[in-house]
C-alpha positions as CSV (number, residue, x, y, z in Angstrom):
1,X,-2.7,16.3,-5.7
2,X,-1.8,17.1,-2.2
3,X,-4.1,16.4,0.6
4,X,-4.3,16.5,4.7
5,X,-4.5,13.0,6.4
6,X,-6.7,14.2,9.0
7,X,-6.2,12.0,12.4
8,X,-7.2,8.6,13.0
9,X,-9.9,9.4,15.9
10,X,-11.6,12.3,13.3
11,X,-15.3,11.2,14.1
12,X,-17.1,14.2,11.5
13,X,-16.3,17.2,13.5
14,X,-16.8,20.6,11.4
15,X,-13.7,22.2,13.0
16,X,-10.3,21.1,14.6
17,X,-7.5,22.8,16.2
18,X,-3.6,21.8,14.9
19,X,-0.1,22.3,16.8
20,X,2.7,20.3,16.3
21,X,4.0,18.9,13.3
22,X,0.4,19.0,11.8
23,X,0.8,22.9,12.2
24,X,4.2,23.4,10.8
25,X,3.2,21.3,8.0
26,X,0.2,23.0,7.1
27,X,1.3,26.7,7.7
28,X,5.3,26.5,7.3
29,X,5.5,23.8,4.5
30,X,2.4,24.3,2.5
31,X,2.3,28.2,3.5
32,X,-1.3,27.7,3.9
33,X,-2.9,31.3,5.2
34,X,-6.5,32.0,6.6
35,X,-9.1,31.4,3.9
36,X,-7.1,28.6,1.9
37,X,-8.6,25.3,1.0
38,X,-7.2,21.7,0.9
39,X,-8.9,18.2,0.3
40,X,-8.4,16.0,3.3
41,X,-8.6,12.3,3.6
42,X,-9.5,10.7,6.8
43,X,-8.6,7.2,7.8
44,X,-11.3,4.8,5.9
45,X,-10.3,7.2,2.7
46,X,-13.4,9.5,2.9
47,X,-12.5,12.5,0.8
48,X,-13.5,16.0,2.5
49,X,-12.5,19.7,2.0
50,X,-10.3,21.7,5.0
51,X,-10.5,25.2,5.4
52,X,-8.0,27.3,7.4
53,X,-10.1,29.1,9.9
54,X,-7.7,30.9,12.2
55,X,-3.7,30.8,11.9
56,X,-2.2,31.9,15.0
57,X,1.9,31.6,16.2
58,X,2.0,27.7,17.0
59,X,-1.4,26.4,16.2
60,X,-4.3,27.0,13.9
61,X,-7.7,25.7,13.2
62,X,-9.9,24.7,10.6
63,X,-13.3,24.2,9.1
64,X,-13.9,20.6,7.9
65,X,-16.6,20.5,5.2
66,X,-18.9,17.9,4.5
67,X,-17.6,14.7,3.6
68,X,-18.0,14.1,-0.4
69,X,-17.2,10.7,-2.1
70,X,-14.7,9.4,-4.1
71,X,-13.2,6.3,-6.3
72,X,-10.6,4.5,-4.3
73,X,-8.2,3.3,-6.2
74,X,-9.1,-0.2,-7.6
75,X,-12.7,-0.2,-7.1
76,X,-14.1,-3.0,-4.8
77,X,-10.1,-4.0,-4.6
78,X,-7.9,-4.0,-1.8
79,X,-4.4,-4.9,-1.5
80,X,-1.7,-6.3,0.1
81,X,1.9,-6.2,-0.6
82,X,3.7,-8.9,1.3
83,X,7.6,-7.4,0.8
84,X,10.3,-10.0,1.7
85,X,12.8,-7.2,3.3
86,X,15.6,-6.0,1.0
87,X,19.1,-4.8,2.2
88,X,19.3,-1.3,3.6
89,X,16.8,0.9,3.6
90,X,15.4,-0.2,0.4
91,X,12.2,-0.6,1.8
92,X,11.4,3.1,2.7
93,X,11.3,3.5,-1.0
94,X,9.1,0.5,-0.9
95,X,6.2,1.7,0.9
96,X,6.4,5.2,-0.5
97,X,5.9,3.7,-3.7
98,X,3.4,1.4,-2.2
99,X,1.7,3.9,-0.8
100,X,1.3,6.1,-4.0
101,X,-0.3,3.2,-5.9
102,X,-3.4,2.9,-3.2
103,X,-2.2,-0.3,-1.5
104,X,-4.4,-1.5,2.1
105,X,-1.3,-2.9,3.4
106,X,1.8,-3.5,3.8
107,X,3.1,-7.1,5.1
108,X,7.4,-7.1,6.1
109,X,8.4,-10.5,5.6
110,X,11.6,-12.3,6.8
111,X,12.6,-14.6,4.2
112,X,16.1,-16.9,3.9
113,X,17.4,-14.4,1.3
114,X,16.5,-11.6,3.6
115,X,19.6,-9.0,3.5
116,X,18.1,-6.4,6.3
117,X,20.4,-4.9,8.6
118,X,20.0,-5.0,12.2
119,X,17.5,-2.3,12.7
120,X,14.2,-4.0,14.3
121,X,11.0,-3.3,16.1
122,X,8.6,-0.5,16.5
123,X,11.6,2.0,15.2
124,X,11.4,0.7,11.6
125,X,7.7,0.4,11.7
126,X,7.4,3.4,13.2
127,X,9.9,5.0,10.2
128,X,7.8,3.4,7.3
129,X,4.2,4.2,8.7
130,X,5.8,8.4,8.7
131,X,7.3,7.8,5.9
132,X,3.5,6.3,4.2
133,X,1.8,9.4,5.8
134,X,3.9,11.8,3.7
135,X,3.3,9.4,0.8
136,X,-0.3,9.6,1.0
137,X,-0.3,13.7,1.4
138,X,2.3,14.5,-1.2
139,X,0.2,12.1,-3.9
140,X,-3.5,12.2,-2.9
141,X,-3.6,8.2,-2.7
142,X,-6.8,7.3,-1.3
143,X,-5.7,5.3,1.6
144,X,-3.0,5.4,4.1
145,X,-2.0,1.4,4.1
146,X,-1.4,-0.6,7.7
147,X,2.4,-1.1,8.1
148,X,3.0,-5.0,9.7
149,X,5.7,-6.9,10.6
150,X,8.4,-8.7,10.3
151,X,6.8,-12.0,9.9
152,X,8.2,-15.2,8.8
153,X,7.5,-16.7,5.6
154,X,6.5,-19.9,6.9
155,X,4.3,-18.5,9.4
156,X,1.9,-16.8,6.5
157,X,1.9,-20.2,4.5
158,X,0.5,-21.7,7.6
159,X,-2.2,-19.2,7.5
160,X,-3.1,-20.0,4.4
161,X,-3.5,-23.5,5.1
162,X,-5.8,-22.6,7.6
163,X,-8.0,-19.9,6.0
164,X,-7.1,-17.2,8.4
165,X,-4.9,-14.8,6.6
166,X,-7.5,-13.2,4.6
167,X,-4.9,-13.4,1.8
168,X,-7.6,-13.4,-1.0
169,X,-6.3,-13.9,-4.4
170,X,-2.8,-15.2,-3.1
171,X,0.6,-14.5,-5.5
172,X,4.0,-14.6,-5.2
173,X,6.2,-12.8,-8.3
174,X,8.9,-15.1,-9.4
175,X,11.6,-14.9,-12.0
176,X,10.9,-18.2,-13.2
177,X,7.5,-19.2,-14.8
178,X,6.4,-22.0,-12.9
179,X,2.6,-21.7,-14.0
180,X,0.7,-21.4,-17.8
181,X,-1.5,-20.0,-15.9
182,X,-1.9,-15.9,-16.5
183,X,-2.3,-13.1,-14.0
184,X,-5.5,-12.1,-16.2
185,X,-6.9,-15.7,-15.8
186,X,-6.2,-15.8,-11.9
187,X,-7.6,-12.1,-11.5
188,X,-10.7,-13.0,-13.9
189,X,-13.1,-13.2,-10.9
190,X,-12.3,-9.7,-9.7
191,X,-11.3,-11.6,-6.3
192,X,-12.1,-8.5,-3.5
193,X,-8.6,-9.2,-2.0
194,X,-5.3,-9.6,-3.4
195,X,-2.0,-10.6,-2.0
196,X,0.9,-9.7,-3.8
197,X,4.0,-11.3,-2.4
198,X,7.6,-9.7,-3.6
199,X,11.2,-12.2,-2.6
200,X,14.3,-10.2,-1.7
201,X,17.6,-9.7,-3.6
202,X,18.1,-13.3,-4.8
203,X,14.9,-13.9,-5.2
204,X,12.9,-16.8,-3.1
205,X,14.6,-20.2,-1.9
206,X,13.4,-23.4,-4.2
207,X,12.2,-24.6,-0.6
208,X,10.4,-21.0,0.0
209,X,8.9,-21.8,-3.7
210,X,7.7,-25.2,-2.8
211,X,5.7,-24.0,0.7
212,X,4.3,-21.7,-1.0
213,X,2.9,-23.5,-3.7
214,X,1.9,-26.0,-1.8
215,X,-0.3,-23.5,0.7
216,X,-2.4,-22.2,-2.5
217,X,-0.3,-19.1,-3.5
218,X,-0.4,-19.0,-7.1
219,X,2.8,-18.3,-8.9
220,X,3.2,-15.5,-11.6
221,X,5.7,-14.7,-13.9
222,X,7.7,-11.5,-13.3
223,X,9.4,-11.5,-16.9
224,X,12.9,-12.5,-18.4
225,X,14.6,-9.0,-17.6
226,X,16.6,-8.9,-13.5
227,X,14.4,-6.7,-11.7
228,X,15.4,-4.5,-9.0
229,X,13.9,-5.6,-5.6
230,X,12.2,-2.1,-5.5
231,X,10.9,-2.2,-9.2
232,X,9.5,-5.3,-8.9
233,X,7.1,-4.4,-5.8
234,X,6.1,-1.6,-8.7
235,X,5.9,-3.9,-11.2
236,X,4.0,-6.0,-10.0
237,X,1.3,-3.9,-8.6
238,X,1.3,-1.9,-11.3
239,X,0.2,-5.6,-13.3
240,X,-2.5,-6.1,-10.5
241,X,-4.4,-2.6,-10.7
242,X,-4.4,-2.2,-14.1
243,X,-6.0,-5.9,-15.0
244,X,-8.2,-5.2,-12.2
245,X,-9.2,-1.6,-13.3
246,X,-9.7,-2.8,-16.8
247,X,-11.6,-5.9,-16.5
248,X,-15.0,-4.9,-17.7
249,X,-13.0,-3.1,-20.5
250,X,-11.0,-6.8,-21.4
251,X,-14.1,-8.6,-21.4
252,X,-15.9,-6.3,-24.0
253,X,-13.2,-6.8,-26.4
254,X,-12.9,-10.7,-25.8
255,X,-16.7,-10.2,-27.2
256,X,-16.5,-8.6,-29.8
C-alpha cells in the first residue's frame, strides 16, 4: 500500500502546502490530480487520509483528514536492529528491508569483521534515512525507524552492563548454537522491546561472542544453512514478529 510520510513538525493541521521533492513526488511520480486520495502516516505512525486540494506548476496543497487508528506492526512491540556494517553498500538494502518489516530502529555497528568501505558520517546516514523514507511510502510500514550510528560493539555491551541502552529483550543471531535456550522461550514474556543484533560477513569474533554474553545478550541460533549478511537481518526479524504476533495464538494450542 503506498502512503505519504507527512513531515516531522505535522502538529494536526487540516491543510498543507508541498514544493520540492514532496511535490514532484506526489504529482510527477504518483500522477496524483485534484480530488485524489492517499493515506498518510505521520511521524509517531498515526494513520490519516490526504486529499489533493489544489495542484498548481511547482507546488500544491492538500486537505489532511482526521487522524484514524491503526495496528502497528507487532502490537505493543518495538524493535531494534543493531546491524554490524557489511561490505559495500549492502546495508541500503538493509534498512529498506528493515524498514518494510516495521522496525523502530536502526543501530550501525562497527564490529572487528566490519568490511565497510570508507564512506562515513552524516552522508551515509543521511543516504539510509532517504532511502527508509521511500521504504516506508512505497510499502505502507507503519513507522519510519531512527537511523544511528556507527557505534562500537563494545561501547553497547557497556550499556548493557549499565542498564542504559534500553536494549529490552537483548539477542545477537549467531551461526553457532551456543544456547538450549529457544527464541519462543526468551520472547515468552512479550518483552515491549527487542534488540536484534546481526554480525557482518564472517560473522562475530569468539571475543565479540564472549562480551556479549557476558553483558546479558542472549544468543540465538540462526540455523545450519550460510546466510547472506542481508538475509539474515530478514531472517531474523522475520523469527521475532511472527513469535511475537502469534503468542496468544501459541499459548492456546500449548493448552489444548
Amino acid at each position: 500500500m503506498r502512503q505519504f510520510l507527512l513531515p516531522p513538525s505535522y502538529a494536526g493541521e487540516r491543510r498543507l502546502a508541498f514544493s520540492g521533492a514532496d511535490f514532484h513526488h506526489l504529482v510527477r511520480v504518483l500522477r496524483l490530480r485534484e480530488g485524489d486520495q492517499l493515506p498518510a502516516v505521520d511521524a509517531g505512525g498515526t494513520l490519516h487520509t490526504m486529499r489533493i486540494a489544489r495542484v498548481g506548476r511547482s507546488a500544491c496543497d492538500v486537505e489532511i483528514a482526521p487522524a484514524s487508528t491503526r495496528a502497528a506492526g507487532v502490537p505493543g512491540a518495538s524493535i531494534t536492529l543493531l546491524q554490524c556494517l557489511p561490505k559495500g553498500r549492502k546495508i541500503d538494502l538493509i534498512v529498506r528491508q528493515a524498514t518494510e518489516a516495521g522496525v523502530s530502529r536502526v543501530v550501525l555497528v562497527a564490529s572487528e569483521r566490519s568490511l565497510s568501505g570508507a564512506e562515513e558520517g552524516a552522508g551515509r546516514i543521511s543516504r539510509l534515512r532517504r532511502i527508509a523514507r521511500e521504504a516506508l511510502q512505497q510499502s505502507g510500514s507503519p513507522r519510519l525507524p531512527e537511523i544511528e550510528g556507527p557505534r562500537t560493539l563494545a561501547s553497547l555491551a557497556e550499556e548493557a552492563v549499565g542498564g542504559q541502552g534500553g536494549w529490552g529483550a537483548a539477542l545477537f543471531f549467531h551461526e553457532e548454537k551456543l544456547s538450549a535456550t529457544s527464541l519462543h522461550e526468551l520472547l515468552a514474556g512479550a518483552p515491549p522491546t527487542v534488540s536484534v543484533l546481526i554480525g557482518p560477513e564472517g560473522g562475530l569474533s569468539g571475543r565479540e561472542v564472549a562480551l556479549l554474553a557476558g553483558t546479558g545478550w542472549r544468543p540465538v541460533f540462526l540455523g545450519s544453512t550460510v546466510l547472506r549478511v542481508e538475509t539474515a537481518a530478514l531472517y531474523a526479524l522475520g523469527a521475532v514478529e511472527t513469535i511475537l504476533q502469534e503468542r496468544e495464538a501459541w499459548r492456546v494450542a500449548r493448552r489444548k
